[in-house]
C-alpha positions, 0 to 999 in steps of 0.5 A: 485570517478573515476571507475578506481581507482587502489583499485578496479584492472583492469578487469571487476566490478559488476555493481549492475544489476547481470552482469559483463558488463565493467562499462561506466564512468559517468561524476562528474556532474551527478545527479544520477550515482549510478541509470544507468546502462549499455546496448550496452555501453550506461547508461539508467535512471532506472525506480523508485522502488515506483510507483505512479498514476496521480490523479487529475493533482497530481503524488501520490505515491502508498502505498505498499501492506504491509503497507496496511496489516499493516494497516489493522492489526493494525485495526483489532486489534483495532476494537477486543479490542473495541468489547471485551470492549462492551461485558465486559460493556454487562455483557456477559459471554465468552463462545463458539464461537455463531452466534450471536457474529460472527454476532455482530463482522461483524456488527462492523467491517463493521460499522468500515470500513463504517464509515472510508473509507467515511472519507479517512483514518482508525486509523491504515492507519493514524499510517503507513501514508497511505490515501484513495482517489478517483481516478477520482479526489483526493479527499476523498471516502465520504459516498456513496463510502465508502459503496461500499468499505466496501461492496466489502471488505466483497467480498475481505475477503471472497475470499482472492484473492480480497486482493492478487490482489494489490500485482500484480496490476498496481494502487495496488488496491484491489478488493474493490478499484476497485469497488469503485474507489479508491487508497491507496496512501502514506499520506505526513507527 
Protein backbone atom coordinates (compact mmCIF):
# COMPACT_ATOMS: atom_id res chain seq x y z
CA UNK A 1 0.00 0.00 0.00
CA UNK A 2 1.39 3.47 -1.25
CA UNK A 3 0.69 6.36 1.40
CA UNK A 4 -0.33 8.10 -1.41
CA UNK A 5 -3.33 6.49 -2.17
CA UNK A 6 -6.40 8.62 -3.63
CA UNK A 7 -8.42 6.92 -0.32
CA UNK A 8 -6.88 8.75 2.10
CA UNK A 9 -6.79 12.80 -0.05
CA UNK A 10 -3.93 14.76 -0.08
CA UNK A 11 -2.65 16.66 2.99
CA UNK A 12 -0.88 15.86 5.90
CA UNK A 13 -1.97 12.04 7.78
CA UNK A 14 -1.72 10.95 11.24
CA UNK A 15 1.30 9.11 11.80
CA UNK A 16 0.47 6.98 14.96
CA UNK A 17 2.75 9.52 17.24
CA UNK A 18 0.05 12.32 17.97
CA UNK A 19 1.55 14.80 15.17
CA UNK A 20 0.50 15.52 11.76
CA UNK A 21 4.04 15.67 10.41
CA UNK A 22 3.83 14.58 6.31
CA UNK A 23 4.68 10.80 6.43
CA UNK A 24 8.03 9.48 4.47
CA UNK A 25 7.32 6.55 1.94
CA UNK A 26 9.19 3.53 3.08
CA UNK A 27 10.10 0.94 0.83
CA UNK A 28 7.65 -2.31 -0.04
CA UNK A 29 10.71 -4.45 1.27
CA UNK A 30 10.94 -3.06 4.80
CA UNK A 31 10.61 -5.41 7.56
CA UNK A 32 8.59 -3.10 9.86
CA UNK A 33 7.15 -0.01 8.53
CA UNK A 34 4.30 0.10 10.46
CA UNK A 35 7.24 0.67 14.01
CA UNK A 36 8.96 4.19 12.16
CA UNK A 37 8.38 7.41 12.55
CA UNK A 38 9.23 10.53 11.31
CA UNK A 39 11.96 13.20 12.81
CA UNK A 40 13.66 15.84 10.34
CA UNK A 41 12.22 13.95 7.38
CA UNK A 42 14.17 10.91 8.34
CA UNK A 43 12.21 7.35 9.72
CA UNK A 44 13.88 5.94 13.06
CA UNK A 45 13.49 2.21 14.73
CA UNK A 46 11.12 2.87 17.71
CA UNK A 47 12.51 1.40 20.82
CA UNK A 48 10.38 -2.21 21.63
CA UNK A 49 7.14 -1.86 24.06
CA UNK A 50 8.62 -5.30 26.35
CA UNK A 51 11.70 -4.67 27.91
CA UNK A 52 14.20 -6.99 28.50
CA UNK A 53 17.66 -7.78 30.60
CA UNK A 54 20.67 -9.72 29.60
CA UNK A 55 21.17 -12.60 31.88
CA UNK A 56 23.74 -14.91 31.61
CA UNK A 57 24.60 -14.04 27.63
CA UNK A 58 20.63 -14.49 27.24
CA UNK A 59 18.35 -11.20 26.43
CA UNK A 60 14.94 -12.44 28.73
CA UNK A 61 11.88 -10.46 28.77
CA UNK A 62 10.78 -8.95 31.66
CA UNK A 63 7.47 -9.56 33.22
CA UNK A 64 4.85 -6.76 33.79
CA UNK A 65 4.20 -5.53 36.98
CA UNK A 66 0.69 -6.54 36.39
CA UNK A 67 1.13 -10.15 35.52
CA UNK A 68 3.42 -10.27 38.71
CA UNK A 69 0.28 -8.74 40.97
CA UNK A 70 -1.56 -11.71 39.20
CA UNK A 71 0.45 -13.93 40.31
CA UNK A 72 0.76 -12.86 43.34
CA UNK A 73 -3.05 -12.81 43.58
CA UNK A 74 -3.90 -15.87 42.65
CA UNK A 75 -1.34 -17.23 45.38
CA UNK A 76 -2.46 -15.41 47.98
CA UNK A 77 -5.69 -16.93 47.30
CA UNK A 78 -4.30 -20.35 47.10
CA UNK A 79 -2.29 -20.14 50.36
CA UNK A 80 -6.10 -18.59 51.84
CA UNK A 81 -7.77 -21.65 50.71
CA UNK A 82 -5.08 -23.85 52.24
CA UNK A 83 -5.06 -21.99 55.53
CA UNK A 84 -8.94 -22.33 55.74
CA UNK A 85 -8.59 -26.24 54.89
CA UNK A 86 -6.23 -26.86 58.05
CA UNK A 87 -8.48 -24.98 60.40
CA UNK A 88 -11.39 -26.91 59.21
CA UNK A 89 -9.07 -30.26 59.86
CA UNK A 90 -8.25 -28.26 63.28
CA UNK A 91 -11.52 -28.45 64.49
CA UNK A 92 -11.01 -24.52 65.32
CA UNK A 93 -14.20 -22.88 65.45
CA UNK A 94 -14.17 -19.27 63.17
CA UNK A 95 -14.30 -16.48 65.24
CA UNK A 96 -12.71 -12.89 65.77
CA UNK A 97 -9.65 -12.14 64.03
CA UNK A 98 -6.78 -13.39 67.00
CA UNK A 99 -3.04 -13.06 67.15
CA UNK A 100 -2.54 -16.42 66.95
CA UNK A 101 -4.27 -16.72 63.65
CA UNK A 102 -2.72 -13.80 62.24
CA UNK A 103 0.54 -15.36 63.54
CA UNK A 104 -0.29 -18.76 61.86
CA UNK A 105 -1.46 -17.28 58.41
CA UNK A 106 2.21 -15.10 58.32
CA UNK A 107 3.70 -18.46 59.20
CA UNK A 108 2.11 -19.96 56.17
CA UNK A 109 2.59 -17.60 53.85
CA UNK A 110 6.46 -17.11 54.46
CA UNK A 111 6.76 -20.65 54.39
CA UNK A 112 4.87 -20.48 50.86
CA UNK A 113 6.65 -17.84 49.47
CA UNK A 114 10.43 -19.72 51.05
CA UNK A 115 9.67 -22.79 49.75
CA UNK A 116 8.68 -21.40 46.26
CA UNK A 117 10.85 -18.60 45.66
CA UNK A 118 14.13 -20.97 46.15
CA UNK A 119 12.45 -22.89 43.41
CA UNK A 120 11.99 -20.13 40.94
CA UNK A 121 8.41 -20.12 40.56
CA UNK A 122 5.00 -20.10 42.45
CA UNK A 123 1.59 -22.09 41.27
CA UNK A 124 0.19 -18.54 40.60
CA UNK A 125 3.54 -17.32 38.56
CA UNK A 126 3.75 -20.74 36.69
CA UNK A 127 -0.35 -20.10 35.57
CA UNK A 128 0.66 -16.07 34.26
CA UNK A 129 4.13 -17.98 32.60
CA UNK A 130 6.23 -15.88 34.63
CA UNK A 131 9.78 -17.25 36.23
CA UNK A 132 12.18 -16.10 38.99
CA UNK A 133 15.94 -16.35 38.29
CA UNK A 134 18.95 -14.69 39.37
CA UNK A 135 20.43 -12.25 38.01
CA UNK A 136 24.14 -12.75 37.97
CA UNK A 137 23.72 -16.05 36.09
CA UNK A 138 19.90 -17.52 35.03
CA UNK A 139 19.64 -19.69 37.08
CA UNK A 140 16.98 -20.52 39.94
CA UNK A 141 17.05 -18.53 43.44
CA UNK A 142 17.77 -21.71 45.61
CA UNK A 143 17.23 -22.11 49.30
CA UNK A 144 19.79 -19.25 50.64
CA UNK A 145 18.09 -16.48 48.00
CA UNK A 146 14.89 -17.61 48.54
CA UNK A 147 14.98 -16.83 52.03
CA UNK A 148 16.07 -13.48 51.65
CA UNK A 149 13.47 -12.92 49.15
CA UNK A 150 10.77 -13.81 51.13
CA UNK A 151 12.20 -11.91 53.96
CA UNK A 152 12.40 -8.79 51.97
CA UNK A 153 8.75 -9.59 50.88
CA UNK A 154 7.70 -8.92 54.36
CA UNK A 155 9.55 -5.45 54.22
CA UNK A 156 8.02 -4.84 50.43
CA UNK A 157 4.49 -5.68 51.98
CA UNK A 158 4.80 -3.53 55.01
CA UNK A 159 5.79 -0.60 53.22
CA UNK A 160 3.77 -1.29 49.87
CA UNK A 161 6.25 0.77 48.31
CA UNK A 162 8.70 -2.07 47.92
CA UNK A 163 5.96 -3.57 45.27
CA UNK A 164 5.05 0.15 43.81
CA UNK A 165 8.94 0.18 42.83
CA UNK A 166 8.67 -2.16 39.63
CA UNK A 167 6.17 -0.02 38.25
CA UNK A 168 8.87 2.75 37.74
CA UNK A 169 12.34 0.42 37.66
CA UNK A 170 14.53 -0.34 34.86
CA UNK A 171 14.93 -4.26 35.57
CA UNK A 172 11.13 -4.25 37.31
CA UNK A 173 12.38 -5.21 40.45
CA UNK A 174 10.74 -4.84 43.58
CA UNK A 175 12.55 -4.31 46.85
CA UNK A 176 12.73 -7.93 47.79
CA UNK A 177 14.20 -8.60 43.92
CA UNK A 178 16.64 -6.39 44.72
CA UNK A 179 17.80 -7.83 47.83
CA UNK A 180 18.05 -10.98 46.57
CA UNK A 181 19.43 -10.58 43.21
CA UNK A 182 16.70 -11.59 41.40
CA UNK A 183 14.37 -10.79 38.16
CA UNK A 184 11.00 -11.78 37.37
CA UNK A 185 11.00 -12.60 33.64
CA UNK A 186 8.23 -13.80 31.22
CA UNK A 187 8.53 -18.11 31.36
CA UNK A 188 8.54 -19.42 27.33
CA UNK A 189 5.85 -21.46 26.79
Amino acid sequence: MSFDSPVAGPGPRWTGDGSLRPRVPVPEDDPAPAHRSVRDGAPTEQPPRARTVEVGGVAAVLASPFRRLLGMAIDRTLSSLLMAVLLAVSGAEPGPISFEGIVAAQILTRGWDMIFFSQGWTPGSRLVRVRIIRLVDGGVPGARWGFVRAAGAVISETVLVGYLWAFWDSRRQTWHDKFAGTVVIEAPR
